[in-house]
C-alpha positions in Angstrom: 147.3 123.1 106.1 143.2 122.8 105.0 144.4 124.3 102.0 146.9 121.9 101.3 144.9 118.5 102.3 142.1 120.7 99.8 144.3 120.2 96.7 145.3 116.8 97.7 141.7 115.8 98.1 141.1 117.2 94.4 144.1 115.7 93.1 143.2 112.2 94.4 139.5 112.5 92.9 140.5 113.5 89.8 143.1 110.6 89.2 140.0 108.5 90.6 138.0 109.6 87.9 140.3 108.9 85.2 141.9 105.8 86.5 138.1 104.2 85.9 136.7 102.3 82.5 134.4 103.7 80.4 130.9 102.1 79.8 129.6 102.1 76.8 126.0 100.9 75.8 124.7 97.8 77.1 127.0 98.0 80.3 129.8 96.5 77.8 133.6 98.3 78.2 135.1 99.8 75.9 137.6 97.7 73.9 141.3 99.0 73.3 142.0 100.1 69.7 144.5 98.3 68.4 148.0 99.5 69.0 149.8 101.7 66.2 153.1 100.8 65.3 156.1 103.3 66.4 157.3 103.8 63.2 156.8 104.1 59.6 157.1 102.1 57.5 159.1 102.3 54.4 158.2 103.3 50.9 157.8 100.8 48.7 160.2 100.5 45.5 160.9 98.6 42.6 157.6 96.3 43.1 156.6 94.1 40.1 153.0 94.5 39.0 151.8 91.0 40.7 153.2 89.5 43.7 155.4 86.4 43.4 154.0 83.0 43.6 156.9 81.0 43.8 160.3 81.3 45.7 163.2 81.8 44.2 165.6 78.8 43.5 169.1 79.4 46.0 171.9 81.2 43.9 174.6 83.0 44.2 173.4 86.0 43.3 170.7 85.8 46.6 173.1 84.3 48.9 174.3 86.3 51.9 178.3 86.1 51.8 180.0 84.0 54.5 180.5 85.3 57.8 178.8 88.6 56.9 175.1 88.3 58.5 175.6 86.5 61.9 179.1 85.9 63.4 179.8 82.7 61.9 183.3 82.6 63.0 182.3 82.2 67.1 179.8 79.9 66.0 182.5 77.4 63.9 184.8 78.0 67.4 187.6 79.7 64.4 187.2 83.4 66.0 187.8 85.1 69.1 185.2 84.4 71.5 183.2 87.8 71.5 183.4 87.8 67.7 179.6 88.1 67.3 179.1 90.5 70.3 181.8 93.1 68.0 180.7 92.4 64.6 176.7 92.9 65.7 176.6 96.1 64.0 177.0 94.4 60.9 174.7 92.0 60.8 171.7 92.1 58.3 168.1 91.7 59.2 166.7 88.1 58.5 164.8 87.3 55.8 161.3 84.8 55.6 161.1 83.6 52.7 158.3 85.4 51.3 160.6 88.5 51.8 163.4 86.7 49.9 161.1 85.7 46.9 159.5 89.3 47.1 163.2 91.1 46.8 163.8 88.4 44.1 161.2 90.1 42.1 162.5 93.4 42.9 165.9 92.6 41.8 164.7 91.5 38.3 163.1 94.2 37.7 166.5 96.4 39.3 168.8 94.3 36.7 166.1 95.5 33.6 166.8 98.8 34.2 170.4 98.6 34.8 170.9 96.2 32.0 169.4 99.3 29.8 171.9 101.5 31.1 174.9 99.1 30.4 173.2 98.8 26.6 173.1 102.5 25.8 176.8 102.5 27.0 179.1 105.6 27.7 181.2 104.1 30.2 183.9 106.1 32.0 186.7 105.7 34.1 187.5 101.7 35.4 184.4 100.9 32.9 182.1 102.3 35.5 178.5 104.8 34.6 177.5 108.2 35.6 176.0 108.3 39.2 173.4 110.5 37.7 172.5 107.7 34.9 171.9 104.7 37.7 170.0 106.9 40.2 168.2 107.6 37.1 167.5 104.1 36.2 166.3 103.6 39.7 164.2 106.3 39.4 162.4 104.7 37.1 161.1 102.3 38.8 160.5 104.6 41.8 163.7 104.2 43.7 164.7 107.7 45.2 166.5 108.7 47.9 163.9 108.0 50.6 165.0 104.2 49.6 168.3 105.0 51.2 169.6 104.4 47.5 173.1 105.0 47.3 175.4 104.8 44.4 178.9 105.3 43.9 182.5 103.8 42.4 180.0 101.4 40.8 178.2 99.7 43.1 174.6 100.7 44.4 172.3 99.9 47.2 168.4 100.1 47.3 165.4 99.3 50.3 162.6 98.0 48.4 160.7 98.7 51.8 160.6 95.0 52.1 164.6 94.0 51.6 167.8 95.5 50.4 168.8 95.2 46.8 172.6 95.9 46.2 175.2 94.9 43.7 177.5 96.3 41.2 177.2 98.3 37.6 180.1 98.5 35.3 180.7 97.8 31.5 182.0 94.3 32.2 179.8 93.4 35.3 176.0 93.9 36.4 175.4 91.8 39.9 172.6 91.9 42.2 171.9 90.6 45.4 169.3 90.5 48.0 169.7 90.7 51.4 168.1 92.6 55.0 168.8 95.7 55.9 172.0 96.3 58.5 171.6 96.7 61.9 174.0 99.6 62.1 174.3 100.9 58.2 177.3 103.5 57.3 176.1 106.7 58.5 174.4 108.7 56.0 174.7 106.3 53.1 170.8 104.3 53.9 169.9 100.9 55.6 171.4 98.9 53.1 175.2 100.0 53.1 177.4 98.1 55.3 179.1 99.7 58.3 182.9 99.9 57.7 183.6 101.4 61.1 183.7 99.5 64.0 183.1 99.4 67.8 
């Protein structure tokens, strides 16, 4: 029993003595350091040499396609009423504007490169390129596969670790367009990949 009343005693100082502030000179405490994020950020990709200064006009090629980002069909009363709740996995990260003018840069610089590859030719099947030659033209502008980049049947999908770039690549067609990441992407295919599943 003294033995065990012992530890406790020790036990309860020693919490004592670390529950307490620190002092630091002048009778001052110490300040908290500021708190670290949880996670990493992602790399940084396709990134044009200064940062835009203006944002980009509205277009097509930028605009989010209807219904795809936030449920619209409960909101316009046209859907069944837990629409949104069962479509959450598909919906994309918002964008500020600074982001949206930012990935516009990005996908200039995206089309460049894909533009080159569509000049140099060599098509295949259905008009469509290589894998090998787009994640090559990404490459070049420092897209790799820790961009969740993912190419295939002509379309491809990049995180410029600031928003998603995606679009298609063929002979007859080059499009691009900006948007967030998805809150549940296809596993294994990178953030910027919709989900095709469901719940």
């Amino acid at each position: 029993m003294l033995i065990r009343r012992s530890v406790t005693a020790v036990a309860l100082l020693a919490v004592t003595m670390t529950a307490c502030g620190t002092q630091q000179g002048g009778g001052q405490a110490a300040q908290p350091s500021s708190p670290r994020p949880s996670f990493s950020p992602r790399p940084k990709c396709a990134q044009p040499a200064g940062a835009p200064t203006g944002l980009p006009s509205p277009s097509a090629s930028s605009a989010s396609p209807t219904g795809s980002t936030d449920g619209g069909r409960e909101q316009s009363g046209d859907g069944a009423p837990h629409y949104a709740e069962n479509h959450a996995y598909r919906m994309r990260a918002s964008m500020t504007p600074e982001k949206r003018a930012s990935g516009a840069a990005s996908a200039k610089l995206i089309r460049a490169e894909l533009e080159k590859v569509r000049e140099e030719g060599g098509a295949g099947e259905y008009g469509r390129f290589d894998d090998e030659r787009v994640a090559a033209a990404l490459a070049r502008l420092g897209c790799g596969e820790e961009h969740g980049v993912s190419i295939g049947n002509g379309y491809y999908h990049v995180h410029t670790g600031i928003v998603c770039v995606s679009g298609r690549v063929t002979e007859d067609e080059l499009t691009t367009e900006v948007h967030g990441a998805y809150a549940e992407p296809q596993p294994g295919m990178g953030p910027c990949v919709e989900n095709r599943g469901g719940h």
